[in-house]
C-alpha beads as a LAMMPS data file, in Angstrom:
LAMMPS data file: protein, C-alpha beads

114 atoms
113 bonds

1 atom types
1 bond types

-500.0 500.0 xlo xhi
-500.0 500.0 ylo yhi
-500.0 500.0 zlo zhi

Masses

1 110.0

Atoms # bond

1 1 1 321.167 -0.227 -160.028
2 1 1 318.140 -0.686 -157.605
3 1 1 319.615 1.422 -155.029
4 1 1 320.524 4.096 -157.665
5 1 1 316.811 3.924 -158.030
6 1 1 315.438 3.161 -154.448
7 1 1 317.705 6.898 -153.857
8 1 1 315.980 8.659 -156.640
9 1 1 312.585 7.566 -155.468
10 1 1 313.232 9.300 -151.936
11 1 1 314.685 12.861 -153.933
12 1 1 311.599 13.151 -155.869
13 1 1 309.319 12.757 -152.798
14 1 1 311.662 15.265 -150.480
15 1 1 311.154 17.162 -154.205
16 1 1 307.941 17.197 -153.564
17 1 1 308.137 20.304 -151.378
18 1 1 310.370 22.245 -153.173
19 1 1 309.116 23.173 -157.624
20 1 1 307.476 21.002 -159.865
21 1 1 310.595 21.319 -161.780
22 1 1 312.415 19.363 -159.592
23 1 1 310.143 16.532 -159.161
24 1 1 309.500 16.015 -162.810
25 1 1 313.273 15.601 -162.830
26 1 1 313.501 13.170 -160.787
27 1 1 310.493 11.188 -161.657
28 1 1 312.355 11.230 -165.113
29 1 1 315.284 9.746 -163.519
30 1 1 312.998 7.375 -161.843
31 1 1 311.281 6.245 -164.938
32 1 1 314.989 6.232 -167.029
33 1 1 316.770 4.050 -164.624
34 1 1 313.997 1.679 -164.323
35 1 1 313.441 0.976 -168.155
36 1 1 317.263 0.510 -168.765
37 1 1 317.071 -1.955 -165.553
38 1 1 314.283 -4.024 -167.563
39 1 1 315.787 -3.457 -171.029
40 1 1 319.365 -4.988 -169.716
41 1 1 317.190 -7.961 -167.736
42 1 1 315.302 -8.649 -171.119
43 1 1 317.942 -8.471 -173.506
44 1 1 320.235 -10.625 -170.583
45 1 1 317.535 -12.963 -171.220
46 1 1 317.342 -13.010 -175.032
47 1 1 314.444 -10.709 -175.466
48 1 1 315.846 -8.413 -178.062
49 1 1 312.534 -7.208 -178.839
50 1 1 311.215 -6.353 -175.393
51 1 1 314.691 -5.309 -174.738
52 1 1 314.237 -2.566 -177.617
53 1 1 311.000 -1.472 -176.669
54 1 1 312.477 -0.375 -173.180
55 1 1 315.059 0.765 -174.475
56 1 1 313.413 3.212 -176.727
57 1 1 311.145 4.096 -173.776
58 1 1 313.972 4.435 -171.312
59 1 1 315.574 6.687 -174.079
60 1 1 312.389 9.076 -174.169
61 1 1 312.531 9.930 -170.610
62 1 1 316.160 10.503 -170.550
63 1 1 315.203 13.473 -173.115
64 1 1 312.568 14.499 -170.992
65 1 1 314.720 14.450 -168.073
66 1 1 317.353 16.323 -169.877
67 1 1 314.907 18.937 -170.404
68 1 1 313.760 19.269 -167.068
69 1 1 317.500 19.417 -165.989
70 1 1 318.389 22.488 -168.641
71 1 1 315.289 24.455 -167.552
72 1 1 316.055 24.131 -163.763
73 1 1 319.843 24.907 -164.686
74 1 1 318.552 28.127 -166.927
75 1 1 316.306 28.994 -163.839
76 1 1 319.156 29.064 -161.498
77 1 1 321.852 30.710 -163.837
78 1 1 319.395 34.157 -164.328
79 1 1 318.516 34.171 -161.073
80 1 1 322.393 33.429 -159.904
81 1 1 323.557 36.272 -162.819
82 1 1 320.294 38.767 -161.511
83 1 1 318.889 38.615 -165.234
84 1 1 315.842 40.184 -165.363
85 1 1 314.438 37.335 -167.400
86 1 1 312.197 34.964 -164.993
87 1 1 311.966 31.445 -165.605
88 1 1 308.948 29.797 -163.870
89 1 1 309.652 26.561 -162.372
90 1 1 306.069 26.532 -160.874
91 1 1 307.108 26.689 -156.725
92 1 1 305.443 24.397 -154.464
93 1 1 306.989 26.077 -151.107
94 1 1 303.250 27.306 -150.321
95 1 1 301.429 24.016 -151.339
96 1 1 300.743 21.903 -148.133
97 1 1 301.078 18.579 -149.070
98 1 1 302.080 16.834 -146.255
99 1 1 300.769 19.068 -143.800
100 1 1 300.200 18.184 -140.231
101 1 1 296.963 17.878 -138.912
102 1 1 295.742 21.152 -136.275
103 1 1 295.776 18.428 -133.038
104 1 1 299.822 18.564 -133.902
105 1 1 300.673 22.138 -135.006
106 1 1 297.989 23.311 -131.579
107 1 1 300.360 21.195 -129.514
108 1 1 303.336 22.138 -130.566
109 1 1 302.219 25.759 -130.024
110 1 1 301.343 24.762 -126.270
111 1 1 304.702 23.823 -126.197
112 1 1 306.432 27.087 -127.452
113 1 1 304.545 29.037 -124.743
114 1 1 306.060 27.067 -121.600

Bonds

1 1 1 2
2 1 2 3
3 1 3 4
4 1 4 5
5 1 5 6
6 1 6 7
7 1 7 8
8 1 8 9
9 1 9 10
10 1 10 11
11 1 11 12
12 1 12 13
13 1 13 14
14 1 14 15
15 1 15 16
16 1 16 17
17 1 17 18
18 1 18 19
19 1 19 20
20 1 20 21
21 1 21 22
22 1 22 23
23 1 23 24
24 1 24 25
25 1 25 26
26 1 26 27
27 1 27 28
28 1 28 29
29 1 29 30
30 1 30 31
31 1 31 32
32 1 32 33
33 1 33 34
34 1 34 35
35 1 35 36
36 1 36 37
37 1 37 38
38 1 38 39
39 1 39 40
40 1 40 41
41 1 41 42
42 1 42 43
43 1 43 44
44 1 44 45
45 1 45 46
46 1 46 47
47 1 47 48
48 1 48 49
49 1 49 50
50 1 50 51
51 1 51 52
52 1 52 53
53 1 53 54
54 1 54 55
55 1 55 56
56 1 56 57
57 1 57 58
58 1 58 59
59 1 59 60
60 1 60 61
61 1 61 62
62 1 62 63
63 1 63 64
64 1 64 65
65 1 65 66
66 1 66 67
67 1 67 68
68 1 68 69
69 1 69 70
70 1 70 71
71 1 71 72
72 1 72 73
73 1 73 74
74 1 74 75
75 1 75 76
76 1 76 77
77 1 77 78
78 1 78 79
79 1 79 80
80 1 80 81
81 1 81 82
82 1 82 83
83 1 83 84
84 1 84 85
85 1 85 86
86 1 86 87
87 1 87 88
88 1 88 89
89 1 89 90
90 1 90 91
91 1 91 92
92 1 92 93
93 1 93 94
94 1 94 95
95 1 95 96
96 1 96 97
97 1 97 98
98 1 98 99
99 1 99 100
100 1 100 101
101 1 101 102
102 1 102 103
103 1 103 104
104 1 104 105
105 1 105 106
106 1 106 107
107 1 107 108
108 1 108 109
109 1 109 110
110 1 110 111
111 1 111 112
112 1 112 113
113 1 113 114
């Protein structure tokens, strides 16, 4: 289960470049897997109660998540089908998050020239 998660950690950051959509999916996946992880260790361990409260928690994201997954799906079935209906899924193609710094990018111009 930790490398389900330690996989899901790296989507939403390479997410992080592509919709909001996308990384509030995975960040719900994130969140899921690691509340059933502790609600399984606590009720392993005897902690029903603990093991509930996870549980319920884990179960709230998973509904998020399932949201986030039907939206992106709807998104990608009108624009797949050309309905004229857009669904916003708030792009972050243009948002420079990790950008490189303009030492880098003017190098790597220099280098294009020769």
């Amino acid at each position: 289960m930790v490398a389900d998660n330690s996989h899901t950690c790296s989507f939403t950051l390479a997410a992080l470049r592509t919709n909001v959509t996308s990384v509030l999916l995975f960040f719900g996946l994130v969140m899921f897997f690691s509340l059933e992880c502790a609600a399984f260790n606590n009720a392993g361990n005897r902690n029903t109660t603990m093991a509930l409260y996870y549980q319920k928690a884990a179960g709230g994201f998973g509904i998020f998540t399932s949201i986030c997954a039907g939206w992106l799906t709807m998104h990608l079935t009108f624009a797949s089908t050309n309905l004229p209906v857009p669904v916003p899924i708030g792009d972050l193609s243009n948002v420079s998050i990790f950008s490189r710094s303009k030492r880098s990018s003017e190098s790597a111009e220099e280098s294009k020239d020769v």
